[in-house]
KEKE-3310 file (N, C-alpha, C; in steps of 0.2 Angstrom, whole numbers, plus 5000, padded with zeros to 4 digits):
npx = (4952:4961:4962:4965:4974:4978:4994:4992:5002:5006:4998:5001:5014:5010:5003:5012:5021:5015:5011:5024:5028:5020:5025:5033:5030:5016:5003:5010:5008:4997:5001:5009:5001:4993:5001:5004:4990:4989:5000:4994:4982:4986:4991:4979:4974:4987:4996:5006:5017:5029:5044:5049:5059:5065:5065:5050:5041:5037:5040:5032:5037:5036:5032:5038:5042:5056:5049:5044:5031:5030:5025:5016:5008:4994:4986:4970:4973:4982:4995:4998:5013:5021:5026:5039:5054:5062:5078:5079:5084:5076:5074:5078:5068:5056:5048:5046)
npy = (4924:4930:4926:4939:4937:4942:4941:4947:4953:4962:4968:4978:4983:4990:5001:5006:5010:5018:5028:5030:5038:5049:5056:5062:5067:5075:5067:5059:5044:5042:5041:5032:5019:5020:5015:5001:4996:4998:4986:4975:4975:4969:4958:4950:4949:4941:4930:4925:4930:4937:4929:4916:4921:4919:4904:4898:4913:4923:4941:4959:4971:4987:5004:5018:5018:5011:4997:4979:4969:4953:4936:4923:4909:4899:4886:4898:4908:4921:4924:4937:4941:4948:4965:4976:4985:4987:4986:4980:4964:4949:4939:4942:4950:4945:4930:4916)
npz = (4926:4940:4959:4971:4987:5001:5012:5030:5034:5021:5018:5027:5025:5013:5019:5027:5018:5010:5021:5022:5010:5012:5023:5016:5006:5004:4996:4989:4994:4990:4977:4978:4982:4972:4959:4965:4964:4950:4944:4953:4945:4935:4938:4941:4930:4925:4930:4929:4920:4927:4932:4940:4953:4968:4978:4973:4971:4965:4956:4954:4949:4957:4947:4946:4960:4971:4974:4976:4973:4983:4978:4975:4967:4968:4961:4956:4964:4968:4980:4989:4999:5001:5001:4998:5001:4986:4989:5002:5009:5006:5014:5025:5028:5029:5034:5024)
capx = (4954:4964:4960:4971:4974:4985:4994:4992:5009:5007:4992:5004:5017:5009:5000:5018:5025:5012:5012:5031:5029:5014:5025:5038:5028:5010:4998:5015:5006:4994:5003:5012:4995:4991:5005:5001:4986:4990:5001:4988:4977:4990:4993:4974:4974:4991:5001:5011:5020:5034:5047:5050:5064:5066:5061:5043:5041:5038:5040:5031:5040:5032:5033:5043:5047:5059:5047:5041:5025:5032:5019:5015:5002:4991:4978:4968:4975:4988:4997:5004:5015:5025:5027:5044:5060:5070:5084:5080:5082:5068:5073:5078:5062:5048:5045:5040)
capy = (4929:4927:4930:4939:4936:4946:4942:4955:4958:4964:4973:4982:4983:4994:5006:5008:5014:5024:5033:5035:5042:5055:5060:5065:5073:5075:5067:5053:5040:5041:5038:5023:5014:5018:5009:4996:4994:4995:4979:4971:4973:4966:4951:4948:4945:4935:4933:4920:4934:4938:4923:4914:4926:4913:4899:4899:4919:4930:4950:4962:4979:4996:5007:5022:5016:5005:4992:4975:4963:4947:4932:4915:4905:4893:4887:4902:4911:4923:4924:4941:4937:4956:4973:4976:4989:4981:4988:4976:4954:4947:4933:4943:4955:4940:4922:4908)
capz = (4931:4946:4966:4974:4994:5002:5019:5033:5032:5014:5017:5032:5021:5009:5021:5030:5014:5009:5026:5024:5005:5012:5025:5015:5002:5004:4989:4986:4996:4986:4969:4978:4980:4963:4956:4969:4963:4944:4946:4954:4940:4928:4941:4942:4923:4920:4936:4925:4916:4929:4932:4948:4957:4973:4983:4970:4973:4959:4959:4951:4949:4954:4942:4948:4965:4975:4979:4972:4976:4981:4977:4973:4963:4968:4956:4953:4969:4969:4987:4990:5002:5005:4993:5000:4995:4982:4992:5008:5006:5007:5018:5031:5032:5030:5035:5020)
cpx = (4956:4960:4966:4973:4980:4986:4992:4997:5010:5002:4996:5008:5015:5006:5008:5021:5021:5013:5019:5033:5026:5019:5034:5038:5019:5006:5004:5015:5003:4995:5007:5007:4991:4994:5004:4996:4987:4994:4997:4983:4980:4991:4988:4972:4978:4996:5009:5017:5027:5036:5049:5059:5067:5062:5051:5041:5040:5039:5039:5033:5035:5034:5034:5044:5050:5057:5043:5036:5028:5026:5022:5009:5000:4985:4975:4970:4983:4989:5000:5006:5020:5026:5032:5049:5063:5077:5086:5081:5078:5068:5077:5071:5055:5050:5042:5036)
cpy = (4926:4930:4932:4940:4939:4943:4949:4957:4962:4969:4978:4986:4989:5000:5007:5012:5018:5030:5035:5040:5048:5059:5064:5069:5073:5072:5059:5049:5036:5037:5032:5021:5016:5015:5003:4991:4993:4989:4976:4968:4968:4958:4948:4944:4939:4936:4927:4924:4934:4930:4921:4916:4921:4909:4899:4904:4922:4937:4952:4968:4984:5000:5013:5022:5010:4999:4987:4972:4956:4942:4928:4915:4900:4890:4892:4910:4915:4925:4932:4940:4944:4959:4977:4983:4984:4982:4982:4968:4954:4941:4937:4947:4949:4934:4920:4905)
cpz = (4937:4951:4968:4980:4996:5011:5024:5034:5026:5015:5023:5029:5016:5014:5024:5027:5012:5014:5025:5017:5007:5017:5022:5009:5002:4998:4987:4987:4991:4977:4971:4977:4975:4959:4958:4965:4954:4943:4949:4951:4936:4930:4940:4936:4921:4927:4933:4922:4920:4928:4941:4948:4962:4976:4980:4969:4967:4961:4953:4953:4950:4953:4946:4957:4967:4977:4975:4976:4974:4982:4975:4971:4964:4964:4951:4957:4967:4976:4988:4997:5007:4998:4998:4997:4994:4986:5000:5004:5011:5013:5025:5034:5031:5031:5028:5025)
residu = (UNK:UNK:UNK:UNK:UNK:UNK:UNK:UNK:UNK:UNK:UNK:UNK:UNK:UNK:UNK:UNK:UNK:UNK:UNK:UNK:UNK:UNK:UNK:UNK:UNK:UNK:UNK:UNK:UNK:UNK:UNK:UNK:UNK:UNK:UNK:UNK:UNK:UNK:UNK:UNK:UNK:UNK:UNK:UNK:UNK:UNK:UNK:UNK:UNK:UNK:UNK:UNK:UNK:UNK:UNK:UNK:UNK:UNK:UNK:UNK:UNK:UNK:UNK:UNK:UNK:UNK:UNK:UNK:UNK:UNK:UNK:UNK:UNK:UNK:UNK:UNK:UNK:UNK:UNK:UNK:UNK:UNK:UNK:UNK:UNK:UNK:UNK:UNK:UNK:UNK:UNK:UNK:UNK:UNK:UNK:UNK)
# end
C-alpha cells in the first residue's frame, strides 16, 4: 500500500473547490470530496495504473467532475501535487 502526501496547495485546492461546489448547490461539496476521496483510495492501492500525462505527473480523473489529482511517485510515496479543473494548464496554475 502506498502513502499519500499531499502539498498544501492540493489540500487548498480541494477545499476551494468544495466551497465553490457547496456554494453553488448545497450538499455538492460534499459529493466533490467524496470522489476525491474515492480516487485516493484507488491511488493508495495502485497509483501505477494511470500513465505519466507530463514532465513525470500522472492524473487521476474524478468521476463526474472537471477536476483531476495530479501526482508523482516516489518509492512508496504518492506526491499529490494539485487536484485542478481539467479546463485550466497546469503549468500555468502550479510550480514543479
Amino acid at each position: 500500500m502506498f502513502q499519500l502526501i499531499f502539498t498544501p496547495e492540493a489540500k487548498a485546492d480541494v477545499k476551494n473547490a468544495a466551497s465553490y461546489y457547496d456554494s453553488q448547490l448545497h450538499g455538492l461539496g460534499k459529493r466533490f470530496k467524496n470522489e476525491v476521496e474515492r480516487q485516493l483510495a484507488l491511488l493508495k492501492q495502485n497509483p501505477h495504473t494511470r500513465t505519466v500525462r507530463y514532465d513525470g505527473v500522472r492524473l487521476a480523473v474524478i468521476n463526474k467532475f472537471p477536476y483531476s489529482i495530479h501526482y508523482t511517485i516516489y518509492g512508496n510515496q504518492v506526491i499529490i501535487h494539485a487536484v485542478i479543473c481539467d479546463y485550466r494548464n497546469p503549468d500555468e496554475y502550479w510550480v514543479k
